[in-house]
N, C-alpha and C positions, 0 to 999 in steps of 0.2 A: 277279386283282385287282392293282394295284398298275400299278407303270412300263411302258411298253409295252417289246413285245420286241426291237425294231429298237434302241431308245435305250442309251445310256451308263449305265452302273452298275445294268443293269435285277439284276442278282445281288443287290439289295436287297430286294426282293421274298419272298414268305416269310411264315412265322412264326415269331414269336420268341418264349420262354416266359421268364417271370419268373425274375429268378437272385438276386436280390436288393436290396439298396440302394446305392447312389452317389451320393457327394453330398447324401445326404439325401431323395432323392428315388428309385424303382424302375429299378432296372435289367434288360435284357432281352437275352438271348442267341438267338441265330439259332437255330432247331430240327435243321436239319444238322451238319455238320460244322467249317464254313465258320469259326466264332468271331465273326460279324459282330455287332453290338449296338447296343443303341440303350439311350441315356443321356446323363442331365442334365447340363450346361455350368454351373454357377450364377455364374461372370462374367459370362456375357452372357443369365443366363437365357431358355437353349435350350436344347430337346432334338437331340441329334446321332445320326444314323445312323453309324457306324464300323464300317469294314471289319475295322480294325486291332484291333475289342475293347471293354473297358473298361479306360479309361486317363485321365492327368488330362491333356488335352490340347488344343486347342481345335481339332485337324485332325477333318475329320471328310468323308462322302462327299454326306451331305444333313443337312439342318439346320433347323427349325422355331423359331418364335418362340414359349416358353411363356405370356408377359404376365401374367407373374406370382401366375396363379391357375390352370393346370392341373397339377395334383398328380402325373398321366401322360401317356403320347402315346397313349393308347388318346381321343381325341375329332377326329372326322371335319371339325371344322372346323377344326383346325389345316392351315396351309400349309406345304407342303412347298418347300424350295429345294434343289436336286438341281448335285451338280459335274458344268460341261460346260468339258471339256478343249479341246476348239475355239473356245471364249469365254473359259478361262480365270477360271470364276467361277461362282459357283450359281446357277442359272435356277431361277424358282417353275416348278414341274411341279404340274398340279391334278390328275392321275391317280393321283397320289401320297397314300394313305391311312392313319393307322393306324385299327383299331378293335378292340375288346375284344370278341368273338364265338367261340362255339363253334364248329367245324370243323364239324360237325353237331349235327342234334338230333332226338328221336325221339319222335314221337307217338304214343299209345298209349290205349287206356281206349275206343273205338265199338265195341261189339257188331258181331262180322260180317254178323248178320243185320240193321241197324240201318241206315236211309240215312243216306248219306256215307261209310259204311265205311270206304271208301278213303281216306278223311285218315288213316288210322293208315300209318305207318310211317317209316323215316327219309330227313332231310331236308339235303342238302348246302348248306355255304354256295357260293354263286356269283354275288354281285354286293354294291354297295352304293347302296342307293336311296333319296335323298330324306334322307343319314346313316344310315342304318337298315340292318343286317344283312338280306339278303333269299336266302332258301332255296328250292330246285328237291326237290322228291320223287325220290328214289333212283329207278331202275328195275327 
């Protein structure tokens, strides 16, 4: 999910889990090692991808318009602007997504002997369709 692999800054890509508040608004740290974060601007009321962290800074490697009523970047219709070093400036990239989704999820509760059975069991995320978290059956 997220920036293609060929492209510039695709190391943005990921999960980030909640670390706290900045700004007054939710801050999110990369799930690796990396430190990379995503957090609120409130000069220019944006949200910013930062490679560098969480910092009070308006650098940043991608950058969203909040418009002054998303509370996080977890909502799929926010636009993405992504830095392109051979432009020298942030290009809207629409591959560029966040959303608030579990990594997986797991169904459970159909009697074995019971038709459909086989919708029980766990479910990977692997796409986003139509905004919408959309899940493949383990194998």
């Amino acid at each position: 999910l997220g920036r293609e692999a060929s492209r510039e800054n695709v190391i943005m890509n990921g999960s980030y889990h909640l670390l706290g508040l900045h700004a007054g608004r939710p801050a999110y740290r990369k799930a690796d090692s990396s430190g990379h974060a995503i957090r609120y601007w409130q000069s220019e009321d944006r949200w910013l991808i930062d490679f560098a962290g969480i910092r009070d800074q308006d650098v940043c490697n991608a950058y969203a318009e909040a418009q002054g009523c998303r509370e996080n970047p977890g909502d799929v219709s926010i636009v993405w602007h992504v830095w392109e070093s051979c432009h020298s400036r942030h290009l809207t990239d629409t591959s560029v997504r966040c959303l608030s989704a579990p990594h997986w999820v797991r169904v459970s509760g159909r009697e074995a002997c019971r038709e459909n059975a086989a919708v029980n069991g766990d479910y990977e995320l692997v796409a986003v369709v139509e905004g919408k978290a959309a899940y493949r059956k383990r194998d």
